[in-house]
TORBA-179192 format. One line per 10 residues: for each residue x, y, z of N, C-alpha, C. Coordinates in steps of 0.02 Angstrom, whole numbers. Layout:
N
X,Y,Z,X,Y,Z,X,Y,Z; ...;
REM end
This chain:
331
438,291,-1033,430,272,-963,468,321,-918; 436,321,-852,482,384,-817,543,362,-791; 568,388,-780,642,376,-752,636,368,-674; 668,304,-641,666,345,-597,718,368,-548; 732,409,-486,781,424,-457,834,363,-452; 911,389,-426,980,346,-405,950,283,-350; 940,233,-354,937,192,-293,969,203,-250; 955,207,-175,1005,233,-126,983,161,-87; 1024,159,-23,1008,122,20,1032,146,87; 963,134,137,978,154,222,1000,67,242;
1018,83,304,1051,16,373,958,75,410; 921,9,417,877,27,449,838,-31,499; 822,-12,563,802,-67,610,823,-146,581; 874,-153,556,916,-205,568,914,-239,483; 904,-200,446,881,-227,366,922,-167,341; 929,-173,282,953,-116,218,898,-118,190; 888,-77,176,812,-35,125,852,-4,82; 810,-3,24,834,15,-35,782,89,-23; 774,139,-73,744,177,-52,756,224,-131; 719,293,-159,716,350,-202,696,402,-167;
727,454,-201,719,506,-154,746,558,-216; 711,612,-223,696,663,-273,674,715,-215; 685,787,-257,694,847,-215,724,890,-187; 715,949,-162,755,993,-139,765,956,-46; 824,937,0,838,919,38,841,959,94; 804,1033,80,792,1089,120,721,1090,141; 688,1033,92,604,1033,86,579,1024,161; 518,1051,206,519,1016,259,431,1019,248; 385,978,288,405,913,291,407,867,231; 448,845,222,445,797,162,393,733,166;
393,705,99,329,660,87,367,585,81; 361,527,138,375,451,116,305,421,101; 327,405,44,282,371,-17,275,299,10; 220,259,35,238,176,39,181,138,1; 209,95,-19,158,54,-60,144,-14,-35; 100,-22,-78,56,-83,-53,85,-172,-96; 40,-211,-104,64,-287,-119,9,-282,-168; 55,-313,-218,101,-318,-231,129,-270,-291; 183,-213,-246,204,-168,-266,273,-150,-236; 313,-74,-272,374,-64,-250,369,2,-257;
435,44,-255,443,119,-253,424,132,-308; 413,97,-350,418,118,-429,330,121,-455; 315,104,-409,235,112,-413,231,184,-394; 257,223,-371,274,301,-376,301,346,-395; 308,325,-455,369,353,-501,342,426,-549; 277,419,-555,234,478,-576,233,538,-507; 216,523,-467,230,564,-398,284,578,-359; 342,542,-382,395,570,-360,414,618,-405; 429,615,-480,429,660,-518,403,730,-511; 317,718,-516,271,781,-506,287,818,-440;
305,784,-382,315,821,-320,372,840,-313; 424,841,-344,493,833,-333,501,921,-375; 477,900,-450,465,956,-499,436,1038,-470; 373,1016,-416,337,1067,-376,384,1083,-329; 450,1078,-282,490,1096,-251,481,1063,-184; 450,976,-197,448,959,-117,486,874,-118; 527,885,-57,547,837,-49,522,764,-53; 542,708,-54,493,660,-90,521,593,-73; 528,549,-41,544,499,-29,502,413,-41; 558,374,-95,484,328,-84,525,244,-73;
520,210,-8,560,157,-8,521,118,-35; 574,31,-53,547,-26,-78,540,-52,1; 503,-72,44,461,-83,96,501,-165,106; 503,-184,179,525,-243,211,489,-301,162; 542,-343,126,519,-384,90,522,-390,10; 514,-327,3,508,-300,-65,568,-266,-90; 579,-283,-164,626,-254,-222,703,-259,-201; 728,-201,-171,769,-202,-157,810,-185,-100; 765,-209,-43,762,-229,8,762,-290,47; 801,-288,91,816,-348,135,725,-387,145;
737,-452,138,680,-510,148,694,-551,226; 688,-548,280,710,-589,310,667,-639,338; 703,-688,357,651,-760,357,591,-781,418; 594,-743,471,539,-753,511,471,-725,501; 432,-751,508,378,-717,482,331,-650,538; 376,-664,614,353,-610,635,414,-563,629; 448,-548,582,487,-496,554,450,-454,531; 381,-459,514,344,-423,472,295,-384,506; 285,-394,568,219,-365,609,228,-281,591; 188,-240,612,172,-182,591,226,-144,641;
232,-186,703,303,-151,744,369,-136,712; 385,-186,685,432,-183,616,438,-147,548; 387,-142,521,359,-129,475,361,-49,486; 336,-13,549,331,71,587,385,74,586; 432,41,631,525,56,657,544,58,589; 540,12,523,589,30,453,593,91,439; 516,141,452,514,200,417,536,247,481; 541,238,534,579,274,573,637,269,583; 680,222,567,761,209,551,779,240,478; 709,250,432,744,282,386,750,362,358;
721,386,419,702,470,431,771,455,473; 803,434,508,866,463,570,919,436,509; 908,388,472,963,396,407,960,455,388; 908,496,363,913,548,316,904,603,372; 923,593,417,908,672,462,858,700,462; 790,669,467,724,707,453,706,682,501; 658,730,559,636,766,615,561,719,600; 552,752,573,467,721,550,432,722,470; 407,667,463,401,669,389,306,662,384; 272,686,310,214,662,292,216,579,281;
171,546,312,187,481,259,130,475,211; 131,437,153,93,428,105,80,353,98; 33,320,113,11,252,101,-60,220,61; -29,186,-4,-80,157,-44,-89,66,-17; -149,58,-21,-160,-20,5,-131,-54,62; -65,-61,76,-43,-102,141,-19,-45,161; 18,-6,119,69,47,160,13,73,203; -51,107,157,-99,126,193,-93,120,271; -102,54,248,-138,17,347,-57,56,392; -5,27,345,63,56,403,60,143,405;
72,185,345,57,252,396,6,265,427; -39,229,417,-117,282,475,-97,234,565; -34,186,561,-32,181,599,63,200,633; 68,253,606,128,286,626,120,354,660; 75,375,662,37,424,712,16,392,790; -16,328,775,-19,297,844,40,257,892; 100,256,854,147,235,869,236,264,875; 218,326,842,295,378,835,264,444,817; 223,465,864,193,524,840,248,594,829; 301,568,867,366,626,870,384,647,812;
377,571,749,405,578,684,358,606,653; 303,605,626,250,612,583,229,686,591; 217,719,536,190,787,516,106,761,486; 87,717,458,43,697,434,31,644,403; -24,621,376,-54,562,358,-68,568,279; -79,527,226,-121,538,175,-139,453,173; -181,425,162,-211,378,147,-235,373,83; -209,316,39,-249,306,-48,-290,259,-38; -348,259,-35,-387,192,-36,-410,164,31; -361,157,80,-331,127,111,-362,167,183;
-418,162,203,-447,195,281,-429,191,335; -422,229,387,-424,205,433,-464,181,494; -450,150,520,-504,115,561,-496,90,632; -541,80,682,-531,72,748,-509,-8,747; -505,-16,805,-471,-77,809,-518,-145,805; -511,-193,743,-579,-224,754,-591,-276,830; -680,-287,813,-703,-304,891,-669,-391,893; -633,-417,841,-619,-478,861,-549,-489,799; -538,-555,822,-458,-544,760,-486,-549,700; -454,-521,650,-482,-494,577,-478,-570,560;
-425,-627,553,-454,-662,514,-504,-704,525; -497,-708,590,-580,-744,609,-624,-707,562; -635,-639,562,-699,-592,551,-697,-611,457; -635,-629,428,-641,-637,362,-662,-703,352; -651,-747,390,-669,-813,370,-721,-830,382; -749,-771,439,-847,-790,444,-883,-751,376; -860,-705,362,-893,-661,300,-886,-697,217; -818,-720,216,-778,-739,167,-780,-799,143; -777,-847,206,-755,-911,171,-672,-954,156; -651,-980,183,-609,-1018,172,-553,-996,116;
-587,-980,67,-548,-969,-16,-512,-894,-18; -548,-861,35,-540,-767,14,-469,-779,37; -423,-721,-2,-359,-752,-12,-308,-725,67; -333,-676,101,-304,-670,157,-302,-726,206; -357,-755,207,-385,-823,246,-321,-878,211; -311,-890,150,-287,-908,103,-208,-891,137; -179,-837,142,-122,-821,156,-97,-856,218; -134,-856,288,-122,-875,339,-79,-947,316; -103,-974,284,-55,-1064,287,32,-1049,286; 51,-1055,315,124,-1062,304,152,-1097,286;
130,-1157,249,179,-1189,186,191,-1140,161; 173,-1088,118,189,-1054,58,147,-1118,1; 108,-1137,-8,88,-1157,-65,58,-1119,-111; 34,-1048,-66,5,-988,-101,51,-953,-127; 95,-956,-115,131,-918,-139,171,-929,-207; 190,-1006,-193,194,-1048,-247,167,-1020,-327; 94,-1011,-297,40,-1010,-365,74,-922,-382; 98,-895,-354,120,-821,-373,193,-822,-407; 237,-850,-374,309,-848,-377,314,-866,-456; 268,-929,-477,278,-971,-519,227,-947,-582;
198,-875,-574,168,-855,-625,154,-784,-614; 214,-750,-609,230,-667,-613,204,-645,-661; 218,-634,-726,191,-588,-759,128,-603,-773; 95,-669,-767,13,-675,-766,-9,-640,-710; 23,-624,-653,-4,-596,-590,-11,-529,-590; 35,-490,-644,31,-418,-652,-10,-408,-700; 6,-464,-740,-58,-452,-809,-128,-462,-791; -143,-484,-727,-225,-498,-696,-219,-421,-639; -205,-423,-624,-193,-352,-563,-199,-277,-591; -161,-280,-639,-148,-216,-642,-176,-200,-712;
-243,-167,-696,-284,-163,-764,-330,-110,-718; -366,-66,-767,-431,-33,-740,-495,-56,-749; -525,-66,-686,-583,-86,-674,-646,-84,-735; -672,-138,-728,-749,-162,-751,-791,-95,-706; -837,-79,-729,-876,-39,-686,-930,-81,-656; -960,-70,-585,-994,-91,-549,-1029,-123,-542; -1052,-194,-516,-1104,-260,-550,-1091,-284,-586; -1017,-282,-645,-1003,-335,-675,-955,-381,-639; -938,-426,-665,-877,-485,-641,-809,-455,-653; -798,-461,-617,-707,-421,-616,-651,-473,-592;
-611,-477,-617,-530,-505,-608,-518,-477,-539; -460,-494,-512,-425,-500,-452,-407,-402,-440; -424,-385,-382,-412,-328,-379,-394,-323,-299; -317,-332,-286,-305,-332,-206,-321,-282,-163; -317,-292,-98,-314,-237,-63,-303,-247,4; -284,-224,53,-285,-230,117,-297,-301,136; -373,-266,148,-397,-300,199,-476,-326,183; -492,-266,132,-567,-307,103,-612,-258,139; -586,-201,176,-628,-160,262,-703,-181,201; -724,-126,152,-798,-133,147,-815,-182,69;
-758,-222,60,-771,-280,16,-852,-308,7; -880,-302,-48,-940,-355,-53,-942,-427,-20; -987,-467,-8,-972,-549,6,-971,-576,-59; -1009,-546,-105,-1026,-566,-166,-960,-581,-216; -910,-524,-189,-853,-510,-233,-805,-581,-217; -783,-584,-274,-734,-668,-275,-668,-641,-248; -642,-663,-206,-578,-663,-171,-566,-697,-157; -548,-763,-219,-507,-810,-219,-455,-810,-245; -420,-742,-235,-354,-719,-282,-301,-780,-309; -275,-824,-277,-226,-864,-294,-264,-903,-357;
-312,-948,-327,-346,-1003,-388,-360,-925,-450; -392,-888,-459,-400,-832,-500,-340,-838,-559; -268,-836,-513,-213,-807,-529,-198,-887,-583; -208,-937,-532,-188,-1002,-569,-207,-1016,-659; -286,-989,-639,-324,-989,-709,-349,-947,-740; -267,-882,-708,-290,-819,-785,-245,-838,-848; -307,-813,-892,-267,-810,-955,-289,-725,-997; -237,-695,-991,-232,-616,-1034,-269,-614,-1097; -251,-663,-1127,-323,-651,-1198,-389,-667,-1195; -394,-660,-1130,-478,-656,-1119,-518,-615,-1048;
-454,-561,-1071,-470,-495,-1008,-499,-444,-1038; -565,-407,-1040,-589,-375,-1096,-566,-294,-1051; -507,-301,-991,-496,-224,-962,-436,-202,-987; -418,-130,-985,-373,-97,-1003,-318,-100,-954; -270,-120,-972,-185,-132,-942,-185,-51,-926; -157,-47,-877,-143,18,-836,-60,19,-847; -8,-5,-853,51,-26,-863,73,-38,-945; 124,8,-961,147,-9,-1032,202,-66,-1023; 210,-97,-1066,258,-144,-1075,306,-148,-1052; 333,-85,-1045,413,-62,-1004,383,-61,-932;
343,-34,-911,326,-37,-835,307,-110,-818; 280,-151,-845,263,-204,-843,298,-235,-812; 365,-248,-855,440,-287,-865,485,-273,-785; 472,-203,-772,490,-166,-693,474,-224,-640; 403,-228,-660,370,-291,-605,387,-372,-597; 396,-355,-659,396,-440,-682,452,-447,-666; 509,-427,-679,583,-417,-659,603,-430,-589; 575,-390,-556,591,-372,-478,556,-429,-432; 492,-460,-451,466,-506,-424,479,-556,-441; 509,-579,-514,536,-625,-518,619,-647,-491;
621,-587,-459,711,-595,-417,685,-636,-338; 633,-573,-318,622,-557,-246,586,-621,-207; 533,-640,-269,463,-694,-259,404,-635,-190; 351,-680,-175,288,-627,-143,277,-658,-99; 335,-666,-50,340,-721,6,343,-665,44; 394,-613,44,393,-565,92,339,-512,99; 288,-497,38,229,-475,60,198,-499,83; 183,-575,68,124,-586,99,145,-612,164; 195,-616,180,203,-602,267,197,-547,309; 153,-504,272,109,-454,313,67,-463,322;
15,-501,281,-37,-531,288,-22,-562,345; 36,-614,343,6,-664,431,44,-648,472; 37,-576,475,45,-529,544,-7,-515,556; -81,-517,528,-122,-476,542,-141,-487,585; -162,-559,642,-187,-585,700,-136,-546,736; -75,-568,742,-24,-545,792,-26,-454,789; -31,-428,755,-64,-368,759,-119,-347,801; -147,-368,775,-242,-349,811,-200,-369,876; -188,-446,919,-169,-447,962,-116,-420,998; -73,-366,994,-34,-319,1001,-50,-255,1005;
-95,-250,973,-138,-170,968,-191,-133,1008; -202,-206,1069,-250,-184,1121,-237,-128,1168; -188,-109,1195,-184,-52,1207,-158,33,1199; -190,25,1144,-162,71,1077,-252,139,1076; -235,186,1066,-282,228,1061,-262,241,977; -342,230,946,-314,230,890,-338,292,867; -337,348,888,-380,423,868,-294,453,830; -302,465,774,-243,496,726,-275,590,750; -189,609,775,-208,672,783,-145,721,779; -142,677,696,-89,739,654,-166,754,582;
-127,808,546,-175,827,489,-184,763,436; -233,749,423,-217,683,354,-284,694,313; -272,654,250,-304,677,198,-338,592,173; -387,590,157,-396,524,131,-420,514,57; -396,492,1,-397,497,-56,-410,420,-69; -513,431,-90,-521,378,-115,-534,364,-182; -532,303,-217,-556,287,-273,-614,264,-290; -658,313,-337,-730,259,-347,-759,203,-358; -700,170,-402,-737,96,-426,-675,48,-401; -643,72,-348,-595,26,-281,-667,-23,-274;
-659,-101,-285,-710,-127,-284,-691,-156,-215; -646,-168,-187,-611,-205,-133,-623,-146,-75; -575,-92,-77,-573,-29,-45,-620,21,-72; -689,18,-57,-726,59,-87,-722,143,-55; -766,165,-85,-745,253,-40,-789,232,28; -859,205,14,-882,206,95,-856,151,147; -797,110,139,-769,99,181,-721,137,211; -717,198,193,-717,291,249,-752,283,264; -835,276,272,-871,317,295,-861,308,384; -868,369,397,-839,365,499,-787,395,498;
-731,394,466,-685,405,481,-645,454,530; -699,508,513,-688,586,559,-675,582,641; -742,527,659,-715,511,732,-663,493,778; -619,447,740,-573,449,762,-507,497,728; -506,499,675,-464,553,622,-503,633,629; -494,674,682,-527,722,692,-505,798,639; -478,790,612,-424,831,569,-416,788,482; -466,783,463,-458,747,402,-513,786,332; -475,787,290,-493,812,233,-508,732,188; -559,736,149,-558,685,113,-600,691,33;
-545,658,-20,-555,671,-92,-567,627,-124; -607,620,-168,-642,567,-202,-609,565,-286; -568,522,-314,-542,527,-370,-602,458,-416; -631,520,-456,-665,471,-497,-656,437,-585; -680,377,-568,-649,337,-638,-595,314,-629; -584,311,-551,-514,258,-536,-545,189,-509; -494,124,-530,-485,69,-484,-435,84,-419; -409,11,-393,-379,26,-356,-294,47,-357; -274,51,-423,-220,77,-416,-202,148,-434; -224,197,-394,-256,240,-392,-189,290,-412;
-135,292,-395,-88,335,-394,-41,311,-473; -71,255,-499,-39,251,-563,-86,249,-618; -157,237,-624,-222,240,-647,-236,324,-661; -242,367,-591,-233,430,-599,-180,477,-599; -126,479,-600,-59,503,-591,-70,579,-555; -110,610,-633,-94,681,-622,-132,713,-568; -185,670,-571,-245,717,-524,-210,681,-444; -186,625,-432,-166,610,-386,-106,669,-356; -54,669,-394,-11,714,-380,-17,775,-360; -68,802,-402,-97,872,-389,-128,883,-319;
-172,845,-312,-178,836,-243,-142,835,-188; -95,792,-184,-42,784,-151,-22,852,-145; 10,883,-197,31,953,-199,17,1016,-171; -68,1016,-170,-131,1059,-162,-120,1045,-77; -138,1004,-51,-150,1005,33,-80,999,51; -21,956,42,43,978,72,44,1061,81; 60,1095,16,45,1183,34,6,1203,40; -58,1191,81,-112,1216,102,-112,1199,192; -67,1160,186,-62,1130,278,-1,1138,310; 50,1131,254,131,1152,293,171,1208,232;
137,1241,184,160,1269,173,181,1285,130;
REM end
């Protein structure tokens, strides 16, 4: 299993973040790595390595909520205003001017929206999976619960008992052991495969993640575990400290978002790269399609024979990439 960097920790917009960081500290612009739900820094542990090894600076925090990072209890602690300011309190920790950010699944949604909101900081964009998109014409969860249905698990998230969460807290390693596997290929029935937001999700596709989660059982998953036993244990470990209360209180930011975001121009106009996955059944590649219009400066790569956990599914070709357009755009 890889090793990964010293845990450090920033004092950032009013939380301690835990954070890794590999590289030469001369690197400019350096790369913050953010991940998605339910995930941590360590879901980058192949790319901090590979990029670090290539001579570029490399940063990857455990994100508001997560690992080893401050959780705090309001739930609009989590809006994307918050969520932008963490990673800009944690560039004036480390004395960095402006950084690339790198976002798979949620992080996604937060760097493509750190250009529209601290453009001072940002050198660029990379997006895994994870598109960007104009602002939708009405609040997203309305728009999921007319498409979706009641059950789809974002719709699902909004309740604030936490009873959803319940069904997670109280069955971790079944939740990594249903998640984190490589995809069924296309038209068959597939297990729980998160993502965002669902942008070009089927209706067809079941996103009833929690009940899913209630009544998986691992000896009757005919997909390949993407995670060895030791990486496994990483997850199961950390979520069983943390619980998935503080991710999924990004989820019910998403109204208060949309409604906050109205006067926001959402045209990204630093360089960014969008790296999709083919059989992302949730985040498919043509939920890019458009993208250029408002992302006028965008390169975009298609990694095939991936699901959606694209940066640990594909490591090398991910990294390489990464590698390839960082010195092809800054150098």
């Amino acid at each position: 299993m890889i090793e990964m960097p010293p845990l450090q920790f920033a004092q950032t917009n009013g939380i301690r973040m835990g954070y890794y960081e590999a590289g030469p500290k001369s690197d400019k612009p350096p790369l913050v790595l953010c991940h998605g739900w339910p995930e941590i820094a360590f879901s980058w542990r192949y790319q901090l390595k590979a990029l670090s090894e290539a001579g570029i600076r490399v940063i990857a925090p455990d994100q508001r909520g997560y690992g080893a990072t401050e959780r705090p209890q309001p739930i609009e602690a989590y809006d994307i205003e918050h969520l932008t300011g963490d990673l800009v309190g944690l560039l004036d920790h480390l004395n960095i001017e402006k950084a690339i950010f790198v976002g798979h699944d949620w992080g996604g949604f937060v760097v493509w929206q750190m250009p529209l909101r601290h453009i001072d900081r940002v050198a660029g964009v990379v997006g895994i999976n994870t598109p960007h998109t104009d602002r939708a014409s009405a609040d997203p969860i309305e728009l999921f619960r007319k498409r979706f249905g009641e059950h789809m698990y974002i719709v699902q998230f909004q309740n604030p008992s936490r009873e959803v969460d319940d069904i997670f807290n109280g069955r971790v390693e079944q939740t990594f052991d249903a998640f984190m596997r490589k995809p069924v290929p296309r038209g068959e029935t597939t297990p729980p495969e998160p993502a965002t937001a669902g942008v070009g999700a089927s209706p067809r596709l079941n996103l009833a993640f929690p009940q899913m989660i209630a009544g998986y059982d691992a000896k009757h998953d005919p997909r390949t575990p993407i995670l060895s036993v030791e990486e496994k244990q990483v997850f199961v470990d950390t979520f069983s400290k943390s619980g998935f209360t503080g991710g999924i209180n990004w989820y019910r930011n998403m109204s208060r978002n949309w409604q906050r975001s109205a006067g926001i121009d959402h045209t990204v106009r630093v360089p960014s790269l969008m790296i999709m996955a083919e059989n992302d059944h949730v985040l498919p590649p043509s939920s890019a399609d458009g993208m250029e219009k408002i992302v006028p400066d965008l390169e975009k790569y298609l990694v095939r024979g991936s699901g959606h956990w694209t940066q640990q599914e594909k490591p090398d070709e991910v990294s390489a990439k990464l590698i390839e357009w960082r010195k092809k755009r800054f150098g």
